[in-house]
PASEBA-1860 file (N, C-alpha, C; in nm, 3 decimals):
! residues 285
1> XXXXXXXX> -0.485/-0.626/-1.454/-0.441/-0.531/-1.351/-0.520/-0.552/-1.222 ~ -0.427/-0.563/-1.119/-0.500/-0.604/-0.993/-0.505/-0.416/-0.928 ~ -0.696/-0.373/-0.862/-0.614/-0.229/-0.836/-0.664/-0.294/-0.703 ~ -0.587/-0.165/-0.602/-0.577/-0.175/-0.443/-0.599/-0.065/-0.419 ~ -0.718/-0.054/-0.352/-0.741/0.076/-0.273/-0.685/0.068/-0.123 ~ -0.677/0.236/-0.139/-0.592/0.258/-0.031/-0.631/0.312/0.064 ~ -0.749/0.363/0.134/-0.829/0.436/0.238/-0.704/0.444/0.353 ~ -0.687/0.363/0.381/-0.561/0.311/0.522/-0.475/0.491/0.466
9> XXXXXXXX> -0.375/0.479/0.362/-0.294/0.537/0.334/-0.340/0.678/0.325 ~ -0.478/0.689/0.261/-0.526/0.820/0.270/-0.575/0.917/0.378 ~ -0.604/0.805/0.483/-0.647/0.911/0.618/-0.534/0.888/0.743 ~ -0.408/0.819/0.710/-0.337/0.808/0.834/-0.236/0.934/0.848 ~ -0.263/0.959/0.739/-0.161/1.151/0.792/-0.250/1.280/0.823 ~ -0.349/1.225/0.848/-0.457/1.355/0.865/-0.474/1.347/1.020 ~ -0.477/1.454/1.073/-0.452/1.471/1.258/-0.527/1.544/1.280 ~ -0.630/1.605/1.211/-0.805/1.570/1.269/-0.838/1.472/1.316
17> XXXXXXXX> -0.884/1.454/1.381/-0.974/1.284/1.409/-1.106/1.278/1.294 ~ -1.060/1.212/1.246/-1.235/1.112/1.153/-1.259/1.012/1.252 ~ -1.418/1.038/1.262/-1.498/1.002/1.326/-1.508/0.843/1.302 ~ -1.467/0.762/1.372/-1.481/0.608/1.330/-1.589/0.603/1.256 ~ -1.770/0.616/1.347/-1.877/0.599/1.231/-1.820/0.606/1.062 ~ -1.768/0.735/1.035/-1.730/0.794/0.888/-1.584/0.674/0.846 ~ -1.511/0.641/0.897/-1.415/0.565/0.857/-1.523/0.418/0.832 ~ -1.606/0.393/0.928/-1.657/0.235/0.897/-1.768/0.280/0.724
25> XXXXXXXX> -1.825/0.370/0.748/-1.906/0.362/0.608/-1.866/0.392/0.509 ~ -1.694/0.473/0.491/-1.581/0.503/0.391/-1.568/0.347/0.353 ~ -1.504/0.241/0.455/-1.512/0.133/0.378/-1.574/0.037/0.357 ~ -1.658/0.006/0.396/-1.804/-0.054/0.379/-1.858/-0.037/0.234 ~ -1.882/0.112/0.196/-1.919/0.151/0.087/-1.760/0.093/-0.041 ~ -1.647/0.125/-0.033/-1.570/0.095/-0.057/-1.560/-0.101/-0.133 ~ -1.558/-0.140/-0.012/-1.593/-0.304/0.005/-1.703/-0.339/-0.113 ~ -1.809/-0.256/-0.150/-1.934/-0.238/-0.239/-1.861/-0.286/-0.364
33> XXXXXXXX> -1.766/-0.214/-0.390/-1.697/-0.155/-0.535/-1.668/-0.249/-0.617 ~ -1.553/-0.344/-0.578/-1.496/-0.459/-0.599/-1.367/-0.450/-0.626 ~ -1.314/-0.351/-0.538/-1.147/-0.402/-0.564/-1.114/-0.536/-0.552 ~ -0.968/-0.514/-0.644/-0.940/-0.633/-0.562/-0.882/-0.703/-0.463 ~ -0.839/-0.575/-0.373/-0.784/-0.598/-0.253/-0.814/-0.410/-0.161 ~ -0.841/-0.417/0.001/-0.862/-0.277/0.060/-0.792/-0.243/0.153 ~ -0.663/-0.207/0.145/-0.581/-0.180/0.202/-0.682/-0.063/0.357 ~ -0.700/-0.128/0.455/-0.827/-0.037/0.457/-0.779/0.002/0.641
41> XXXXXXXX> -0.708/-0.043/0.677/-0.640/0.014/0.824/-0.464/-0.050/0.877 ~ -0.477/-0.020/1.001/-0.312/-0.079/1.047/-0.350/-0.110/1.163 ~ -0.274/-0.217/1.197/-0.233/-0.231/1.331/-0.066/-0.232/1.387 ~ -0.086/-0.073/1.398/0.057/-0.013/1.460/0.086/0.051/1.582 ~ 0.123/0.132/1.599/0.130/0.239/1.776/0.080/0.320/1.712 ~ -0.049/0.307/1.817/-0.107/0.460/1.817/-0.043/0.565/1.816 ~ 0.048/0.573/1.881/0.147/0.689/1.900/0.177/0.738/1.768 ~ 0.250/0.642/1.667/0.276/0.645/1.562/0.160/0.703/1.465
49> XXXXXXXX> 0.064/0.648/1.462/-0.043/0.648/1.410/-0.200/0.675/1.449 ~ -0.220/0.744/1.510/-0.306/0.780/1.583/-0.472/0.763/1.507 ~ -0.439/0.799/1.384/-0.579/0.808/1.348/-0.622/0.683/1.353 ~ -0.568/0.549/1.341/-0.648/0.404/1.349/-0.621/0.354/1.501 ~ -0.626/0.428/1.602/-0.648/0.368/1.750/-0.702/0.281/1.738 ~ -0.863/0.299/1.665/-0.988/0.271/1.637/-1.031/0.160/1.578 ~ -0.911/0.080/1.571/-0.903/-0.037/1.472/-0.973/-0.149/1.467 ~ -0.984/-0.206/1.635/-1.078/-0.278/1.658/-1.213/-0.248/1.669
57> XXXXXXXX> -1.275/-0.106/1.684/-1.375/-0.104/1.677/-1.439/-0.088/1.502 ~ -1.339/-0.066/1.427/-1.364/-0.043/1.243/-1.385/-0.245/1.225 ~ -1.326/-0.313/1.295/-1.323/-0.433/1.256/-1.447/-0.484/1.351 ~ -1.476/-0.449/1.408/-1.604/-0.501/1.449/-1.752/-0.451/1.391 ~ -1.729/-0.398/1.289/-1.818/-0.348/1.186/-1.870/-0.324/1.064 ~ -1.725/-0.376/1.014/-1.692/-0.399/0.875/-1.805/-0.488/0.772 ~ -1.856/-0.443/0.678/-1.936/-0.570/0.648/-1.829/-0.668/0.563 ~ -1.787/-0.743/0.569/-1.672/-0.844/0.432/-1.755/-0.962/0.426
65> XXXXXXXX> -1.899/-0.967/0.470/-1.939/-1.133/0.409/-1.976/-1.145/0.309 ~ -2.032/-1.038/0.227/-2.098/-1.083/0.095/-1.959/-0.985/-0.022 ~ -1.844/-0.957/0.043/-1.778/-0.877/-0.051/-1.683/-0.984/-0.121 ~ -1.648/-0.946/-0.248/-1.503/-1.057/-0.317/-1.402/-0.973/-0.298 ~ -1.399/-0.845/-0.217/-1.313/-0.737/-0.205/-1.192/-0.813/-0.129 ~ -1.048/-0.848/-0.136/-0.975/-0.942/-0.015/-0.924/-0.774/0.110 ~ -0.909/-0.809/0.204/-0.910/-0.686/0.325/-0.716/-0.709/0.345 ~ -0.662/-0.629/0.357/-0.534/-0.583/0.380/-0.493/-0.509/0.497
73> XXXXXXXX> -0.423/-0.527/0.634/-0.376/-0.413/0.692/-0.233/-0.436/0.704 ~ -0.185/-0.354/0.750/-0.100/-0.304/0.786/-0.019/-0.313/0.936 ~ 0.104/-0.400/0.920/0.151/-0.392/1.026/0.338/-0.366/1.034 ~ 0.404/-0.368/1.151/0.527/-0.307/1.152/0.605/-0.360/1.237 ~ 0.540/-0.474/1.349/0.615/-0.519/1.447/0.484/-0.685/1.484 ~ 0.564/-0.708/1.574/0.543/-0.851/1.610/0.412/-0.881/1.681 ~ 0.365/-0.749/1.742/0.259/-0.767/1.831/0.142/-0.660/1.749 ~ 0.179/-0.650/1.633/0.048/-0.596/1.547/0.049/-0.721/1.449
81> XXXXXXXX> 0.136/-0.763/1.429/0.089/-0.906/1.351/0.002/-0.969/1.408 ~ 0.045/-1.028/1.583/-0.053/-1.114/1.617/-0.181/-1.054/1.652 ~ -0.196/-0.938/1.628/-0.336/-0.872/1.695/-0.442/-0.868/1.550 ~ -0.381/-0.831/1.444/-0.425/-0.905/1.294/-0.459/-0.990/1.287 ~ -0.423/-1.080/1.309/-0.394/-1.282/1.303/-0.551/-1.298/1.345 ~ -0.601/-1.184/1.459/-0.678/-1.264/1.562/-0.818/-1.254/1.423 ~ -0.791/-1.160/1.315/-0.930/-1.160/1.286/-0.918/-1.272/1.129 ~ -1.042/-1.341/1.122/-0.997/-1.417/0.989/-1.054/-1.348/0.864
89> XXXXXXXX> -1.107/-1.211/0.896/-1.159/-1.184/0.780/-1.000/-1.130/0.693 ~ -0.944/-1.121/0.755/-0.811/-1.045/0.675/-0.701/-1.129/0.630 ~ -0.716/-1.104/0.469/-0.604/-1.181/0.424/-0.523/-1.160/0.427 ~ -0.410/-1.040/0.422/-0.299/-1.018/0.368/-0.246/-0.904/0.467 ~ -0.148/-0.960/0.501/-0.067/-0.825/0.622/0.045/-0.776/0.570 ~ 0.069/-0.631/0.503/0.175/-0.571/0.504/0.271/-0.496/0.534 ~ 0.396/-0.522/0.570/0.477/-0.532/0.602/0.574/-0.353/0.555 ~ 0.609/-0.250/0.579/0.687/-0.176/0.537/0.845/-0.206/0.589
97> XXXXXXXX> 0.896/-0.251/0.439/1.085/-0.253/0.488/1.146/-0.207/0.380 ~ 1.265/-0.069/0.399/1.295/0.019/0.326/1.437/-0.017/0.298 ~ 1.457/0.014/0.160/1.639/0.007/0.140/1.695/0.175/0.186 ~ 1.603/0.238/0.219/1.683/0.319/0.302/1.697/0.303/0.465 ~ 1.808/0.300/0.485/1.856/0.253/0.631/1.733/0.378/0.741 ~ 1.787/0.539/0.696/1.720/0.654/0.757/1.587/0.630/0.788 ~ 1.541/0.630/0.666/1.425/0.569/0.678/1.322/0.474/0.726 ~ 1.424/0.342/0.776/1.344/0.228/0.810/1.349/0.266/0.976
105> XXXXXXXX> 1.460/0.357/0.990/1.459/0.397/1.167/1.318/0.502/1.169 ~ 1.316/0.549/1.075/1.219/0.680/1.073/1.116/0.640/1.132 ~ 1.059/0.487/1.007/0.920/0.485/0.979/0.922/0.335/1.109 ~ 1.007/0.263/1.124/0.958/0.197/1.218/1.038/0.198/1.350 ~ 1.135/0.256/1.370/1.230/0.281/1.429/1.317/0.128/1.483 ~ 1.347/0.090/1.353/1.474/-0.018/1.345/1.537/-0.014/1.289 ~ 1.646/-0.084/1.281/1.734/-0.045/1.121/1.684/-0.185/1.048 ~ 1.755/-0.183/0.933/1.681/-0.299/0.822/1.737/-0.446/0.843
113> XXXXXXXX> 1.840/-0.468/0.935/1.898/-0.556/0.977/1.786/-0.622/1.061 ~ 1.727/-0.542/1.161/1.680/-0.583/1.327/1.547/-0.581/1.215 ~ 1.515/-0.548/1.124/1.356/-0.528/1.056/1.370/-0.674/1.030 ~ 1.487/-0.719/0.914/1.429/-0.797/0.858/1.462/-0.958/0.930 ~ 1.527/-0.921/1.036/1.540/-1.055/1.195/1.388/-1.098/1.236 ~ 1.293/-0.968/1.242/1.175/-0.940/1.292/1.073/-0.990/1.189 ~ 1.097/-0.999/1.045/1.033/-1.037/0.971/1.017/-1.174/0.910 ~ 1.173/-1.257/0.987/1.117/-1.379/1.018/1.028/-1.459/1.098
121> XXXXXXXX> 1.066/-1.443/1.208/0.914/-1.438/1.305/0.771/-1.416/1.246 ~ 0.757/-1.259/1.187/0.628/-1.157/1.134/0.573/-1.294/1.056 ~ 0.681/-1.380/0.927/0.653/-1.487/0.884/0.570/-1.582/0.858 ~ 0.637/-1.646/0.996/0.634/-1.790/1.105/0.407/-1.722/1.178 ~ 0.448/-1.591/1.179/0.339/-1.575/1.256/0.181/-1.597/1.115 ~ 0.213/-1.539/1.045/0.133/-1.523/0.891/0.117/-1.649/0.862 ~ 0.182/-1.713/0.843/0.188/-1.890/0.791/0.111/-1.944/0.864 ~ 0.136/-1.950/1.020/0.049/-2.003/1.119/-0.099/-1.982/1.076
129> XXXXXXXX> -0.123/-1.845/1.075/-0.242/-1.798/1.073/-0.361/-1.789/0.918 ~ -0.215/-1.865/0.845/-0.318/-1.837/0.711/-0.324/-1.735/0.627 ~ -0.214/-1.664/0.651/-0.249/-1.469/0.629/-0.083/-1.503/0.535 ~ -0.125/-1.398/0.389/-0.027/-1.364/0.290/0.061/-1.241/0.358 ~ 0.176/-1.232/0.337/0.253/-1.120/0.376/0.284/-1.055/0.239 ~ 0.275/-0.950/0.260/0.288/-0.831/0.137/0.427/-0.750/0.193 ~ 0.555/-0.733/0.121/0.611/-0.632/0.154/0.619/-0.492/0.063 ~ 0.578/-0.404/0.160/0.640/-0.244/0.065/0.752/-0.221/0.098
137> XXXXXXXX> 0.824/-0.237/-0.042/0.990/-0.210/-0.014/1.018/-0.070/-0.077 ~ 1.041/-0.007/0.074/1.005/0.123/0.043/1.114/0.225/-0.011 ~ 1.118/0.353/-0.050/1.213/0.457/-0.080/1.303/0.354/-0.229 ~ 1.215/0.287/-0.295/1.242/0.194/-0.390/1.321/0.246/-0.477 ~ 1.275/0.405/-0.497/1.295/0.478/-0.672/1.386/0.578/-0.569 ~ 1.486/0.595/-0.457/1.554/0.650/-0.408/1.539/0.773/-0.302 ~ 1.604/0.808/-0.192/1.560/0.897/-0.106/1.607/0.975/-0.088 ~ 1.586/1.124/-0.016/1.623/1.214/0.027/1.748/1.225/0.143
145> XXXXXXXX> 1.773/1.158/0.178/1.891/1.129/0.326/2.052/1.116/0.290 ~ 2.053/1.087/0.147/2.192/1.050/0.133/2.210/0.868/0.127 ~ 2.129/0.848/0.166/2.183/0.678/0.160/2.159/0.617/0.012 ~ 2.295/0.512/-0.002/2.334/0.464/-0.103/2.182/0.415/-0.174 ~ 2.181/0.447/-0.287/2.071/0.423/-0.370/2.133/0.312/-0.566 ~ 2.074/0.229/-0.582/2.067/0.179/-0.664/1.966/0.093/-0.728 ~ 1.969/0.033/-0.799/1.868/-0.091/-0.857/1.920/-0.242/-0.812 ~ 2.059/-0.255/-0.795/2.109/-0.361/-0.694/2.104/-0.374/-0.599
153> XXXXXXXX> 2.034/-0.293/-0.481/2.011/-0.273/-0.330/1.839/-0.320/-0.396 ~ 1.780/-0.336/-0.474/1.654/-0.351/-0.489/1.640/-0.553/-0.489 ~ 1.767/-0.581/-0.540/1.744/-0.663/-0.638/1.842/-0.755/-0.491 ~ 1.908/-0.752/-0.451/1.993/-0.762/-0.327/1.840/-0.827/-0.193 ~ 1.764/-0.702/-0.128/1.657/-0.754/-0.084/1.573/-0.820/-0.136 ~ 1.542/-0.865/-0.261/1.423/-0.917/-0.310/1.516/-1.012/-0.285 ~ 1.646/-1.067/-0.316/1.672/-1.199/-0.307/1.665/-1.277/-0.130 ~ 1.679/-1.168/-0.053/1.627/-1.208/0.072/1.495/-1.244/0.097
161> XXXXXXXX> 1.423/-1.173/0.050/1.307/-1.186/0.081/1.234/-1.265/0.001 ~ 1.283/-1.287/-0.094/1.218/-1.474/-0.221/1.325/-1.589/-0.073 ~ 1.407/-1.564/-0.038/1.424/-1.673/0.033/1.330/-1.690/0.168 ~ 1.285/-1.618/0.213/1.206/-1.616/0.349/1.058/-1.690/0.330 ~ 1.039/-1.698/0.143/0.903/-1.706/0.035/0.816/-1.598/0.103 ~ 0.845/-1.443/0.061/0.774/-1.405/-0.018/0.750/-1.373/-0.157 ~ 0.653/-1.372/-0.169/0.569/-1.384/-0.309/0.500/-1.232/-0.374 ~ 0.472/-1.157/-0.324/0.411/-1.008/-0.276/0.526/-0.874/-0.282
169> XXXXXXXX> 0.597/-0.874/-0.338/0.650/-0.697/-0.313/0.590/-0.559/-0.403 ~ 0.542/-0.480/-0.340/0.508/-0.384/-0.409/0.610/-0.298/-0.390 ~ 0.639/-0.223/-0.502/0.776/-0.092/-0.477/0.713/0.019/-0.445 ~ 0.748/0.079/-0.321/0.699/0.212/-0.330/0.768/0.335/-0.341 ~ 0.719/0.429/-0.426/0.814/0.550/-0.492/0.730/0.662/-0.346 ~ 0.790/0.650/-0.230/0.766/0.708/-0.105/0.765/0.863/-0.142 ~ 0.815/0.930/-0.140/0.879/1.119/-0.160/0.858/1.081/-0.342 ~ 0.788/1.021/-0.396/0.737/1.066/-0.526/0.854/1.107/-0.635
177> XXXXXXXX> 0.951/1.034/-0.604/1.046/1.105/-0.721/1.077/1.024/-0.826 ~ 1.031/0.916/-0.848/1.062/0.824/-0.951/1.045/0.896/-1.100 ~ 1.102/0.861/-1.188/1.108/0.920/-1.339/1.045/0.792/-1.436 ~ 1.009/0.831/-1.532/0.900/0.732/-1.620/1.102/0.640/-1.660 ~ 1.185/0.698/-1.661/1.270/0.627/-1.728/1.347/0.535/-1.610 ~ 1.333/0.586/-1.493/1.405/0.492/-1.386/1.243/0.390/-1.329 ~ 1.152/0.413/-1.354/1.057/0.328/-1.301/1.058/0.194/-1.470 ~ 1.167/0.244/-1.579/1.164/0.137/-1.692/1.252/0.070/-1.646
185> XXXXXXXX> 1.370/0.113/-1.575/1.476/0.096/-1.539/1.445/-0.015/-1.465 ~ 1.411/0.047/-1.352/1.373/-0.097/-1.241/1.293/-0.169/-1.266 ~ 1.194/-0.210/-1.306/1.075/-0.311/-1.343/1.170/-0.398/-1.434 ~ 1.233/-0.335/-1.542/1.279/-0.347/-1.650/1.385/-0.461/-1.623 ~ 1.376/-0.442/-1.447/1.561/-0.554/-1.446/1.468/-0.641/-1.345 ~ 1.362/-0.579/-1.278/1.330/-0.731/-1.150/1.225/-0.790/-1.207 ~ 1.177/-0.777/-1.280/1.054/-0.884/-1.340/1.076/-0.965/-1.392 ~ 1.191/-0.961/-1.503/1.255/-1.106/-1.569/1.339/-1.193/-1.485
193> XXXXXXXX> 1.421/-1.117/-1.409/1.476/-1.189/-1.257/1.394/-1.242/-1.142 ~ 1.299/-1.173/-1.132/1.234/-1.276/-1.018/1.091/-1.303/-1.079 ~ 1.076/-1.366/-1.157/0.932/-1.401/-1.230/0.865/-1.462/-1.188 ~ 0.861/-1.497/-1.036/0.775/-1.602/-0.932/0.720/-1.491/-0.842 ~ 0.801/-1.340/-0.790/0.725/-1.259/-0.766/0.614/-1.189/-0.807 ~ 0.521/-1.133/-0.741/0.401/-1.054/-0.791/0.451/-0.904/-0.755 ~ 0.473/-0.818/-0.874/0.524/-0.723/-0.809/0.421/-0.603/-0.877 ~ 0.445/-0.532/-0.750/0.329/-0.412/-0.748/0.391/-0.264/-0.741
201> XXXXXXXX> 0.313/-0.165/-0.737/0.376/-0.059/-0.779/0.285/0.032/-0.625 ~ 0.320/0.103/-0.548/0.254/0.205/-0.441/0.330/0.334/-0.490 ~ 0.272/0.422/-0.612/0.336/0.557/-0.638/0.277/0.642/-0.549 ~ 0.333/0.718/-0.525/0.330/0.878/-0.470/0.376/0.946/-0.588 ~ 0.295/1.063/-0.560/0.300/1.111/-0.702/0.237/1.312/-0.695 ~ 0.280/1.363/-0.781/0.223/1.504/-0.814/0.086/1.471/-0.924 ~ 0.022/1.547/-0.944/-0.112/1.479/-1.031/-0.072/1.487/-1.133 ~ 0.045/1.613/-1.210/0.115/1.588/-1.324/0.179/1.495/-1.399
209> XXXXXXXX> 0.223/1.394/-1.258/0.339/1.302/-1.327/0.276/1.126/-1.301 ~ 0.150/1.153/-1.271/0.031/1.010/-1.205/0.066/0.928/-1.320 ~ 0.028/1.028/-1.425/-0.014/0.880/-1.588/0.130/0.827/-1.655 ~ 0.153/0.943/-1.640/0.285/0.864/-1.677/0.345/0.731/-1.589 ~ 0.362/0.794/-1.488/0.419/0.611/-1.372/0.311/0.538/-1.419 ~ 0.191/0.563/-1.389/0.097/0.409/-1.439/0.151/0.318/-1.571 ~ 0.140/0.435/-1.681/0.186/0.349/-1.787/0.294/0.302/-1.831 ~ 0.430/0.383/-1.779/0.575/0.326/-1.766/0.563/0.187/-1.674
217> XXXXXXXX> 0.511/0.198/-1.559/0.515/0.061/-1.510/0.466/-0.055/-1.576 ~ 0.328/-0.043/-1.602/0.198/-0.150/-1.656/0.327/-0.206/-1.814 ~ 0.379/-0.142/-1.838/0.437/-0.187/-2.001/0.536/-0.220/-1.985 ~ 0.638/-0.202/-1.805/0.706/-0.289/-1.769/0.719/-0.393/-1.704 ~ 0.554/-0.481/-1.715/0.539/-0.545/-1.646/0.462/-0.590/-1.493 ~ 0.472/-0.470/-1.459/0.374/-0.462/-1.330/0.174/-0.454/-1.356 ~ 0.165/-0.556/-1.276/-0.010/-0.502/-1.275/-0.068/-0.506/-1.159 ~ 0.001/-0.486/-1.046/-0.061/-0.467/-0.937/-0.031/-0.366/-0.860
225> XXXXXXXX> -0.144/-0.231/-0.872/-0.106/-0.120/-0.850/-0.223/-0.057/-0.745 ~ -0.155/0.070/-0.690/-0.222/0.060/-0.483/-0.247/0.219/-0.574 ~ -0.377/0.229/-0.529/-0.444/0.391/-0.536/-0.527/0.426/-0.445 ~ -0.545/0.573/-0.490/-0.697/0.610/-0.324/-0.754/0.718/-0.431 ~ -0.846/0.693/-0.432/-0.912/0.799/-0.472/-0.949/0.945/-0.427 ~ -0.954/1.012/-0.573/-0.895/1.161/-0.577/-0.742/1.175/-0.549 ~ -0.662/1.055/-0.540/-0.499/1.096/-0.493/-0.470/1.106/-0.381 ~ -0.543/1.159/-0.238/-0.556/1.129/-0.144/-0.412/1.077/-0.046
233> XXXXXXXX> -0.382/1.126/0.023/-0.263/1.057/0.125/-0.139/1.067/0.109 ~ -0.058/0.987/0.133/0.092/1.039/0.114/0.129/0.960/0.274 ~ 0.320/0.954/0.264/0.366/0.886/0.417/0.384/0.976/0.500 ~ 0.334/0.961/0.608/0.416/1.103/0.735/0.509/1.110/0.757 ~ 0.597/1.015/0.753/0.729/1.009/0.781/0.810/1.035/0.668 ~ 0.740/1.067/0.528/0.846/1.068/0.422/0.898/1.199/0.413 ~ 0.830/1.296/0.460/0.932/1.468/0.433/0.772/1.547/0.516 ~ 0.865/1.647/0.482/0.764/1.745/0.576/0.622/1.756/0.536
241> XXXXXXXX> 0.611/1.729/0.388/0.489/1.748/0.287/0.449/1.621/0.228 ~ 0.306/1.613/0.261/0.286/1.448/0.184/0.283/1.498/0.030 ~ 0.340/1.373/-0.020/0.319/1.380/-0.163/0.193/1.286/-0.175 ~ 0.119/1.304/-0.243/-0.023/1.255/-0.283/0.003/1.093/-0.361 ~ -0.117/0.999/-0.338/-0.126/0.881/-0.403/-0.181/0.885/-0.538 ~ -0.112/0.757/-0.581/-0.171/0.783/-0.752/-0.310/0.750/-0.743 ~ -0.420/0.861/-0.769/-0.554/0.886/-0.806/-0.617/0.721/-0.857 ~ -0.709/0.673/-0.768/-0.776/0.527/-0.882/-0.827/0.605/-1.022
249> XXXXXXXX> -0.871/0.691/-0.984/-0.956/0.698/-1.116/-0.847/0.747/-1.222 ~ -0.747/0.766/-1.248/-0.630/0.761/-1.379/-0.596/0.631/-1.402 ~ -0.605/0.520/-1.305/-0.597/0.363/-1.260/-0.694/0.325/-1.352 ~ -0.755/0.387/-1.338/-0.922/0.249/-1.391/-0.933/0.343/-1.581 ~ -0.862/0.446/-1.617/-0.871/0.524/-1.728/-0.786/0.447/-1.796 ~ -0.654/0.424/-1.714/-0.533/0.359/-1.835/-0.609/0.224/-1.873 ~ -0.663/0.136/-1.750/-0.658/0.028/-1.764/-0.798/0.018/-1.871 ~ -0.864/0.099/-1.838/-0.973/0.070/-1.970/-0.965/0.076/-2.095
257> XXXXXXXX> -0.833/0.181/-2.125/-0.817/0.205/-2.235/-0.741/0.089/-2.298 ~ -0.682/0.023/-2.282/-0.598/-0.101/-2.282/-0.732/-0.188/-2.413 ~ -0.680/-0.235/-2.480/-0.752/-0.333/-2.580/-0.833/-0.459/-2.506 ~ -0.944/-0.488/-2.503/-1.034/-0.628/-2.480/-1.045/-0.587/-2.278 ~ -0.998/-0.479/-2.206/-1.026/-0.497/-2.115/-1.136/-0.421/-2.011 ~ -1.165/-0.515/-1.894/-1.292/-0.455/-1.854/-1.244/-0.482/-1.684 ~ -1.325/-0.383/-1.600/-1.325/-0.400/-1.484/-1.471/-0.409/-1.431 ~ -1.501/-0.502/-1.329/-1.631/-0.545/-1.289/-1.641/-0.500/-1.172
265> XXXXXXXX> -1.670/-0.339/-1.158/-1.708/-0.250/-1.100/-1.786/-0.181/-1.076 ~ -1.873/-0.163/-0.939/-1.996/-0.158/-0.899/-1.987/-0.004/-0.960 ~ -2.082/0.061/-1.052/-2.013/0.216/-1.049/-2.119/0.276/-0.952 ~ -2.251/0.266/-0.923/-2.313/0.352/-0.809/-2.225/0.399/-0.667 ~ -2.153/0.224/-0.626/-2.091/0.199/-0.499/-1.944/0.315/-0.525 ~ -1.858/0.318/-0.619/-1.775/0.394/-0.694/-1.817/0.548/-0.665 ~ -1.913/0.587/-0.745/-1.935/0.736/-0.718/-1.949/0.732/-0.582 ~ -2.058/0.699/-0.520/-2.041/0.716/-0.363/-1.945/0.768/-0.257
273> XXXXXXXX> -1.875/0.637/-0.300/-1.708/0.599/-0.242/-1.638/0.741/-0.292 ~ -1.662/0.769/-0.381/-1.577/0.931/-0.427/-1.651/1.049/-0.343 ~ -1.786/1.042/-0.329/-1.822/1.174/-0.237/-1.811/1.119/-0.154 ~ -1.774/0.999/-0.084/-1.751/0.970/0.067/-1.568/1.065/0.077 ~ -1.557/0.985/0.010/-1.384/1.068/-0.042/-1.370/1.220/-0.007 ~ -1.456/1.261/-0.078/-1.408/1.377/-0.108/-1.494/1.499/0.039 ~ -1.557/1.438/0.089/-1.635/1.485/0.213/-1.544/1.443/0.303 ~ -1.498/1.358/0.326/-1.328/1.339/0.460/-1.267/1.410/0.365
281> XXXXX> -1.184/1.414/0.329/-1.010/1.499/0.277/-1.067/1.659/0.271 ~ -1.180/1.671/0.241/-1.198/1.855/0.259/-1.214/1.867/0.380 ~ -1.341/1.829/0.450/-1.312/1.868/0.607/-1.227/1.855/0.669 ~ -1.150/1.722/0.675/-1.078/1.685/0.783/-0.944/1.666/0.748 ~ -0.843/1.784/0.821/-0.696/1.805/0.810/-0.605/1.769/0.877
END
């Protein structure tokens, strides 16, 4: 099981300002741990996103030389790719493109046509630079808007997007509504079909229904799964109310419990990283 922390996801709907200092030693300490990947900022419109204005100054501070942690951000258009590109500590740039039409205007304001025109280029630009593209193909497990929803609109884009070569889709259950039997459902039909993909799981989730998606997925195949600790975050754009991320620490419970397996995890850097956690999300709203 590959896990991915999510810091990025956990403080970009909060409209307090966190204090950059506190965002650079959130992941710094983080970086300690040993994920295996830190989904850990964006480069998007401020406007959009306000809390990572700050982006270049979090990247001019970051420690990543002595970490095996790989660094992840986040981008949405053509001129946050290349502003990514510029740094080499970052491997992997991801990409949000939704099979809901509503949605992809929502969250990036294009439709999925003009997204995924844009995501050839986004590409061409990643390749150049050395940098993996990750897509979250979002409103995966279905949305709120009315737009046509299936497991063939899933399976439809992945075949676009294995032609463009990517390698990377994580599904994300955005508004949290996926069911342990439709998250069997879908894994259940794209993993034996596209078995050259790495496919990952980004739940949103109620804390009731966390263990269950972990382990419906993991037994359908998926092992690369995006958490934040304490649950933390949720999309702004997905409904009026964030629905919360699946908790690492139910992440690192299933996966231990699992026969012969181990995670090589700093635990001092871990607790830390949890009262760093839990000192942003109480203060700052």
């Amino acid at each position: 099981m590959k896990l991915i922390e999510c810091p990025r996801d956990a403080m970009q709907g909060i409209n307090e300002w966190i204090p950059t200092e506190l965002k650079i030693s959130f992941i710094n300490t983080l970086l300690s741990v040993g994920f295996d990947t830190l989904d850990f900022g964006s480069f998007v419109s401020f406007k959009a996103i306000p809390q990572f204005k700050d982006i270049h100054d979090i990247m001019s501070a970051i420690n990543y030389t002595t970490t095996k942690t790989s660094l992840l951000a986040i981008i949405a258009n053509i001129r946050g790719t290349e502003d990514a590109c510029k740094y080499p500590c970052i491997k992997y740039l991801g990409f949000p493109l939704s099979i809901s039409e509503t949605f992809q205007l929502r969250n990036t304001n294009k439709t999925i046509s003009e997204s995924l025109e844009q995501l050839n280029i986004i590409k061409k630009i990643c390749d150049d630079a050395g940098k993996q593209l990750v897509i979250y193909l979002s409103m995966a497990f279905g949305n709120p808007y009315g737009d046509d929803y299936n497991t063939s609109l899933i399976i439809h884009y992945t075949q676009l997007l294995s032609q463009m070569g990517i390698s990377i889709i994580s599904l994300a259950d955005t508004i949290g509504c996926a069911s342990p039997s439709l998250i069997q459902e879908v894994y259940g039909n794209i993993t034996p079909t596209f078995p050259d993909i790495e496919w990952g799981a980004h739940f949103h989730t109620t804390p009731a229904t966390a263990f269950d998606k972990i382990v419906t997925a993991y037994k359908a195949g998926c092992r690369r799964f995006d958490g934040a600790l304490g649950g933390y975050g949720g999309c702004p754009y997905a409904s009026d109310s964030l629905v919360g991320n699946i908790p690492t620490e139910k992440l690192i419970d299933y996966y231990l419990s699992q026969e012969d397996n181990t995670l090589q995890l700093d635990l001092p850097n871990l607790i830390k990283s949890k009262e760093i956690s839990n000192f942003i999300f109480t203060k700052y709203k």
